[in-house]
N, C-alpha and C positions, 0 to 999 in steps of 0.2 A: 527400737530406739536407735538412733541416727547418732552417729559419732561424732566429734567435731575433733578436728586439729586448731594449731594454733600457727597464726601468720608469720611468716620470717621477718616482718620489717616492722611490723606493729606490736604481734604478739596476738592480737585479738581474736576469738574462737570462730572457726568457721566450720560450716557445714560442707560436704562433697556435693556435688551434684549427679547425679544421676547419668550415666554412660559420656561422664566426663571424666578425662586425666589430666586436662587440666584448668585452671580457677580462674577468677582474680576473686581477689580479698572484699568480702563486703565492706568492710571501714575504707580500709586506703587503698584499692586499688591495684594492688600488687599484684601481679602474673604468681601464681601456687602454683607446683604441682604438689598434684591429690595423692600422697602416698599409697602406695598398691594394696593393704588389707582394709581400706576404708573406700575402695573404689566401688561404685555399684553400678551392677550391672542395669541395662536401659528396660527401660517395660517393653514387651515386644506387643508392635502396632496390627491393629487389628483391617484388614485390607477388606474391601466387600466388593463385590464384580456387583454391576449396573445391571436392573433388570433390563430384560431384553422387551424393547416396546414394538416398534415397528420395522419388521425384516428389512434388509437391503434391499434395492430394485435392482433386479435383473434386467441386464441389458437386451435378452433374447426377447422377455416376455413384455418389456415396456418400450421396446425400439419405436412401434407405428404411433403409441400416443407422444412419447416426447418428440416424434420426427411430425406429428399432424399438431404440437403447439412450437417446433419452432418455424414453421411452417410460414405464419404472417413475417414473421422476422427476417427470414432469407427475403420474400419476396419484398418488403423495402427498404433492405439494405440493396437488393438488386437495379431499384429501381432508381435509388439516390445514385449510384454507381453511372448509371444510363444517362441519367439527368445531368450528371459531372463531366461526363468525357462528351456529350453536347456544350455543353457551357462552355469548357477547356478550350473547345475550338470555335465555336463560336464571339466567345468574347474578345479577343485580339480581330477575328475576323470584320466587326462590326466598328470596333475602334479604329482598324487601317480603313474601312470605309469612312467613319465621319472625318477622320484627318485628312484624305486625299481631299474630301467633298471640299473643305474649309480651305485647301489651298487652292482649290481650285473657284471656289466663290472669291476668293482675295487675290487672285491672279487674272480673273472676270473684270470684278471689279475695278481693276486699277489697269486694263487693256485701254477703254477712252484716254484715260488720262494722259498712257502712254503715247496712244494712235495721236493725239489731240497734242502733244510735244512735236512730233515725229513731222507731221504737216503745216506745221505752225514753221 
């Protein structure tokens, strides 16, 4: 049978709790402490270890199959890599190409007009 004390600011009967020292009051609220011979001690928790299902892989014994599946993966990450540092240099290389071209279509073009002032 479980003891009760009584609240300091109510008065109303409380119960301890279990591997507590200290409360609050079921009615008001109140922060308790649990007087030391009505303290109970905690139920002690019952802990279980995980059966053991499927061992760790060893890296000795499993190196050739994880290194033969990451295998597609180096090679197109290598190959976006290759793709990249063409592109890198090619694309400014192609853009100063149509830029010259276009200044030079627009400096074509507008030679008559100029030659055609000039002899005029």
């Amino acid at each position: 049978m479980t003891q009760t004390f009584p609240c300091v600011a109510c008065g109303a009967p409380n119960s301890p709790e279990a591997g507590q020292i200290r409360m609050a009051c079921t009615y008001c609220g109140t922060n308790l402490t649990i007087p030391e011979h009505l303290r109970i001690k905690p139920k002690p928790t019952v802990v279980s270890t995980p059966a053991r299902g499927v061992p760790t892989p060893s890296l000795e014994k499993d190196a050739p199959e994880l290194l033969r599946k990451a295998q597609p993966i180096a090679v197109k990450a290598w190959n976006s890599y290759v793709y990249w540092t063409w592109l890198r240099r090619l694309i400014p290389a192609c853009l100063s190409i149509l830029i010259i071209g276009f200044l030079l279509c627009v400096a074509l073009g507008a030679l008559p007009f100029i030659l055609g002032s000039l002899l005029d």
